[in-house]
N, C-alpha and C positions, 0 to 999 in steps of 0.2 A: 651738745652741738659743737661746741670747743674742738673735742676730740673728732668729730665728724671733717671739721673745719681743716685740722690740721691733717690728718689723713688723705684729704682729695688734694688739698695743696703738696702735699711729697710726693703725691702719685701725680700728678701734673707736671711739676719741676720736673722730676725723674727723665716722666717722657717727653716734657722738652731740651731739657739735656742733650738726649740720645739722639732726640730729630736734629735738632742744633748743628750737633756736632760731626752728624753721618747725612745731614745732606747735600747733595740731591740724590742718594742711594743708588748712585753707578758703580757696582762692583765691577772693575774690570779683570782681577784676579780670579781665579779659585784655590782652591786646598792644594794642589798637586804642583801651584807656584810657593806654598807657605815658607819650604828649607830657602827659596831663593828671593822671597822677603824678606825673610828675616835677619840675614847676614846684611843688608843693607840699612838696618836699624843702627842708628848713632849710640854706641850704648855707652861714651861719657855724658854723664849728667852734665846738662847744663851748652853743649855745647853741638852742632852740628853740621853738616856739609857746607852750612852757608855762616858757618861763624859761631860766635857764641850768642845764646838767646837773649833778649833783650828783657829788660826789666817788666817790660809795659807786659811781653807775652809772661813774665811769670804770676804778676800781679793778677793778670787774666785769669788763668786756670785756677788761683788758690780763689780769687772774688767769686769764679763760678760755681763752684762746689760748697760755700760758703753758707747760701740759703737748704742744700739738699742736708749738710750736716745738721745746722740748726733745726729744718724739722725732723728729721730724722729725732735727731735727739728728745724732743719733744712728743714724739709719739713714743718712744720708748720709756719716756716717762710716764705717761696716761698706763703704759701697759705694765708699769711698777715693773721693769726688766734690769737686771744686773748688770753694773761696768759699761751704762751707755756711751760713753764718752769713746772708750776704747773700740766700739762696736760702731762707733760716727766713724772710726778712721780706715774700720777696716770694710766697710762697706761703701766705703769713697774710692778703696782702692780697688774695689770688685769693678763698682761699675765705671771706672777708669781703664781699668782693666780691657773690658767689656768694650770700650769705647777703643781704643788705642790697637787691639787685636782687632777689630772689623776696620776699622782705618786703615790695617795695612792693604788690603784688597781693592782701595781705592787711588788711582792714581793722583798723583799732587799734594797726596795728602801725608804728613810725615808722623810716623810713630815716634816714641821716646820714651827711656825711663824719665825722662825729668818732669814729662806733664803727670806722670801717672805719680810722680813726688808731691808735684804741686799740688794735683786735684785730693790726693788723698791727706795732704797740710789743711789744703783750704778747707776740706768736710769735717778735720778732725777741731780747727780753729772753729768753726761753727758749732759743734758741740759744745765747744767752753764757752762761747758766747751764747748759746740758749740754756746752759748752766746757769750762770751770773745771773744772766734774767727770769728766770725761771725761778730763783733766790728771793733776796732783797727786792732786787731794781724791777722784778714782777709787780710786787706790794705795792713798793713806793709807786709805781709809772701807775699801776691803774686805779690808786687813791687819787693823783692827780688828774687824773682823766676825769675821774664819777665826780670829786669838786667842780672841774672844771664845766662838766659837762649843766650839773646839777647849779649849780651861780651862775655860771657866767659861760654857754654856752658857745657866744660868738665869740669870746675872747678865744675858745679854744680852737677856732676855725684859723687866728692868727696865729696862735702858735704851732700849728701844723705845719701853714704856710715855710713860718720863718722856719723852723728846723727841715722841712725838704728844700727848701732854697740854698741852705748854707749846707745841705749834704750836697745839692747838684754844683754849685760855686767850688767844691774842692774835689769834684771830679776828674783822674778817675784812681782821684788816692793816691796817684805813686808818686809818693812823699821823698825829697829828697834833700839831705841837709848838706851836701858836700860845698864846698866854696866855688867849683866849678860850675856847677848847675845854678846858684845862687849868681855869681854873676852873669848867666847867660840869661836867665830870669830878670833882670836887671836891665841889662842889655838890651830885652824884648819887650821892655814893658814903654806904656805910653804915656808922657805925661801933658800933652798936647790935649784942650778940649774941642771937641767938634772937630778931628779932628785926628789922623791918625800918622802918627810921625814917632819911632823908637828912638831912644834915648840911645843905641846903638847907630842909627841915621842921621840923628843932631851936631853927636859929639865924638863918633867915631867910626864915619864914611864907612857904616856896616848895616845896609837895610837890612830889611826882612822879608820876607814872602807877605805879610802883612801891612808893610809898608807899602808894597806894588799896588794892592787889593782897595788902600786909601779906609774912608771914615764914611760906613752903612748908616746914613741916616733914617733908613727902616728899621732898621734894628733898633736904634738909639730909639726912635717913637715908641717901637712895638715895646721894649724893657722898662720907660715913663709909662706904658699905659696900662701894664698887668701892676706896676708898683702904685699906679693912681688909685687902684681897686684895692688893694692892700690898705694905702692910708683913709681911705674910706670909713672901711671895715673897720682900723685904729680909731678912728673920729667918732665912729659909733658906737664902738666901746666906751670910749672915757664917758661919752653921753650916757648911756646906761650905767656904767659900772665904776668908774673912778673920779668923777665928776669934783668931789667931797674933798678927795686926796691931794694932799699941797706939793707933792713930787712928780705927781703925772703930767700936766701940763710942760715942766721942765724936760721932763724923758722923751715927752712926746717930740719937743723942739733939736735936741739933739741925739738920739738914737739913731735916727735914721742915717747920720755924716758917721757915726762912731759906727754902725753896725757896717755898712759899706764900705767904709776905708779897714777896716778888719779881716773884712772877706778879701778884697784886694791885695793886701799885705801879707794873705794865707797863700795865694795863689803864688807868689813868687817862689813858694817853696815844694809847689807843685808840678812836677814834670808834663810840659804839652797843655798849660794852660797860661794866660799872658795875663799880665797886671794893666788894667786898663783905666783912667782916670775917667773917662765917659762913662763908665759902668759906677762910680760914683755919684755923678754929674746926674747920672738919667734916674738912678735909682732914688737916689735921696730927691730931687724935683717932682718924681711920678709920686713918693707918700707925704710931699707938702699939698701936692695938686689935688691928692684926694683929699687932707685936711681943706682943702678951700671949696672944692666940691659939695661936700657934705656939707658947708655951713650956708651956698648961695641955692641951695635945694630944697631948706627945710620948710619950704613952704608947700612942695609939692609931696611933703611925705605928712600931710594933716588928711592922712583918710582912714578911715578904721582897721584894724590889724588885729590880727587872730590872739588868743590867748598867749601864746607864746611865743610871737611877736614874729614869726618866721617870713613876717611880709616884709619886714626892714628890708630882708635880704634880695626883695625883687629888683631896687635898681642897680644896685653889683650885680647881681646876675647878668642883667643886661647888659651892663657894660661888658662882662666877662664873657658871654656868647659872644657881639661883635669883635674883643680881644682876640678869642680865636679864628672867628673868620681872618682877621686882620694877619693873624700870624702864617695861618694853614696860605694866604695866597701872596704873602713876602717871597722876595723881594719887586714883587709884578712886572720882571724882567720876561714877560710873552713873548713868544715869534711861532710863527707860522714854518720855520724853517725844514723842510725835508727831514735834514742828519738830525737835528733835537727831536721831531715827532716820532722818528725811527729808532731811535735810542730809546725812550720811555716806553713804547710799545712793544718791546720785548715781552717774548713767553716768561723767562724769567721772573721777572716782576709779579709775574700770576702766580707765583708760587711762594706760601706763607714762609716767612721767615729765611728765604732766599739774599737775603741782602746780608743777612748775620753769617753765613755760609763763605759770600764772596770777600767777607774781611772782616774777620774775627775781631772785637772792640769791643773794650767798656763804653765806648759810645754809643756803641749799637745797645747794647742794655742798657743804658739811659734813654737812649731814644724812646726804646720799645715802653718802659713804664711812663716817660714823658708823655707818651702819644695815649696811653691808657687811663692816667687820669687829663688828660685833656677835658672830656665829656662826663667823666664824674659825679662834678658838682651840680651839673643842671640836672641828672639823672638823681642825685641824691636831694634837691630841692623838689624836684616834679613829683617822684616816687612821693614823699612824702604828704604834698598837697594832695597826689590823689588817692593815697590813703586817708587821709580824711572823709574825704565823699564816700569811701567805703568800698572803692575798685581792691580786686582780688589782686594779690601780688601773680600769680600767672597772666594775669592782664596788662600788668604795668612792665611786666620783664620783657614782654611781645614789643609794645610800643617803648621803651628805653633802648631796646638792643636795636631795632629798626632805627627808628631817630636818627641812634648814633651810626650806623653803618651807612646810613643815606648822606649825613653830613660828611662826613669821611670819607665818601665817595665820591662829594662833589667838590671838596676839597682838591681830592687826590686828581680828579679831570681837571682840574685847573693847572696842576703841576705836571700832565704833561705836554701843558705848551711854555713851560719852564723854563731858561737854559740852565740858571744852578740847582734847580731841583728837580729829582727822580719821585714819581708816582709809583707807590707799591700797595699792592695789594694787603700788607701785613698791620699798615695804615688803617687801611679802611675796617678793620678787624679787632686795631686797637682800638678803636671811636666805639664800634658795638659794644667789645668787652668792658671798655668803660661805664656803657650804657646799664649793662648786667651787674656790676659792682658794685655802681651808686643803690642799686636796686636791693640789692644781695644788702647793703650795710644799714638799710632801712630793715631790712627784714629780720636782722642778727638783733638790732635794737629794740624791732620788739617784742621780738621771743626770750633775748636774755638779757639785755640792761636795763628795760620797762619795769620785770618783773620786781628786778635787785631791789628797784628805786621805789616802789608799792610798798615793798618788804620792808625797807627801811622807815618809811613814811610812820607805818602802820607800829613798828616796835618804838 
């Protein structure tokens, strides 16, 4: 199944790649313009009509090609095939290749050796990183997972959390150490709580674009309220699992100030992300508030609960369905306004992944897997409860992917009576797929981690 696994995800990536990167397939060339495309190609690396390219765009092209190498290389593993590594870079540059030649037929859009550098770095750097792992850090990571999974289950729900929060916090990676960017990072950051004033604006009459924008007190609620459920979760932990321990309690009390002002102190060194004291402020307050949560509740969690306790998880959940309603209709800045309702109602928008088209962005992939485990977890708790009762998984993928497309959908009609936020149709598609994953990773568990855990039991 592994090898199944890995094989439809390269052939997916693949051809969201190509869709990605060639839509909306207006060829407006043909062959017989090709000699007078081509002389209009930039052919120094690195540099072209409009200057030289920017960091952010080379980071882009090597982070995208990044996942096609790693599995690449992974299925060439399964197939015991020779010099994978080598065969990640050149096949990065095929379909770079691929990419970069149908791009010149499209107008606006600009060819380059340097992306077909980048994308064939970033697939060949994916290789060596599904090497590594593939290695050692294969063994070790999914020893930890089957302990984790096998003692102390929810604890492993926390550590997911925490390691995708501190990959989306130093987003989108492009890391820079020079004294320049360090004190403009400086400059841009905020040490104001409640409250949004740069240390640039304070002390050296040089706002920011952020400074105009002021201090989202929606946002500050909504980042207290996903970290309430976090400390929750924490709280329920030590209760089952470290209760005993004379250093948890203390971890418990400062991790959250040390884990947040860490993340923050990371981001100064991050180009196009701001060091912000309220992202302290909210974070560490939302997993005390879930510690005080869980202690003035436990009177309403004296009801009977399944062998393996998966009912704990019903009032996080709940709070975590209203978290995302809360989130999906932020900043609830509505109007009825003509030019806003004729803006979101664009054909456009109806067309999947149209918005990664109109501006190429590591945000835009974070967005799109942000918006995909959105719906997830309820899909991975639901699935779960009703495989108990004994429903067929073709029954649960029906009502998960619907669920999630319905919620998604009425999410996304809420944004377009928006004024900062755009309704896309790419949205509502990540909600379903979400829906189909939660479902999909009940179904891998129990065809291949169930059996492991028998097998074990049994020897």
């Amino acid at each position: 199944m592994q090898k199944k696994i890995v094989a439809y995800l390269f052939i997916f990536y693949t051809l969201f790649t190509i869709y990605n990167t060639l839509i909306p397939f207006q060829f407006h060339y043909g062959f017989s313009d090709l000699p007078k495309l081509v002389k209009q190609i930039s052919w120094t690396p690195y540099f072209t009509s409009r200057g030289r390219v920017s960091l952010v765009d080379i980071a882009g092209n090597i982070i995208l090609f990044l996942p096609f190498g790693f599995l690449l290389f992974m299925l060439l593993r399964y197939g015991r095939s020779s010099h994978p590594i080598l065969k990640c870079l050149f096949a990065g540059a095929a379909l770079s290749f691929l990419i970069e030649f149908s791009q010149l037929f499209i107008i606006g859009r600009d060819s380059a050796p340097h992306d077909l550098i980048n994308n064939a770095l970033g697939s060949w750097i994916g290789g060596i990183a599904a090497a590594i792992y593939s290695g050692k850090v294969s063994t070790i990571s999914r020893k930890i997972f089957h302990d984790l999974l096998n003692s102390k289950p929810f604890a492993l729900i926390v550590v997911i959390i925490g390691i995708a929060q501190s990959l989306s916090e130093i987003m989108p990676f492009t890391v820079s150490v020079s004294v320049s960017s360090f004190q403009r990072s400086v400059k841009n950051s905020n040490i104001i709580p409640f409250d949004y004033q740069s240390i640039g604006k304070l002390f050296l009459n040089s706002p920011n674009k952020n400074d105009l924008l002021g201090f989202d007190f929606t946002l500050f609620f909504e980042n207290v309220f996903f970290w309430l459920i976090v400390g929750y979760l924490i709280m329920l932990c030590y209760q089952l699992y470290w209760r005993k321990e004379r250093r948890a309690k203390v971890s418990m009390i400062f991790l959250p100030i040390v884990y947040f002002s860490v993340l923050e102190f990371a981001q100064l060194f991050i180009i196009s992300r701001t060091t912000d004291i309220n992202d302290i402020i909210s974070g560490s307050a939302g997993i005390y508030l879930g510690y005080f949560l869980y202690s003035i509740t436990k009177n309403f969690r004296r009801v009977p609960i399944a062998e393996d306790g998966i009912d704990l998880l019903k009032f996080p959940l709940i709070l975590y369905i209203i978290f995302i309603i809360f989130a999906g209709l932020r900043p609830f800045d509505w109007t009825l306004a003509p030019d806003i309702l004729a803006h979101d109602l664009k054909a456009d928008h109806l067309i999947p992944f149209y918005a990664y088209f109109r501006k190429h962005s590591l945000w835009n992939i974070f967005d799109l897997i942000d918006s995909i485990l959105y719906f997830m977890p309820i899909s991975l708790f639901w699935t779960y409860k009703l495989r108990g009762r004994g429903i067929s998984f073709a029954s649960i993928y029906i009502l998960t992917i619907t669920t999630g497309l319905l919620i998604g959908l009425g999410i996304e009609i809420t944004q377009i009576f928006s004024i900062s936020r755009v309704a896309e149709i790419t949205d509502v598609l990540s909600y379903g797929l979400g829906g189909a994953l939660g479902t999909f990773l009940i179904y891998y568990f129990e065809k291949e981690i169930q059996p492991l855990r028998v097998l074990r039991e049994e020897n």
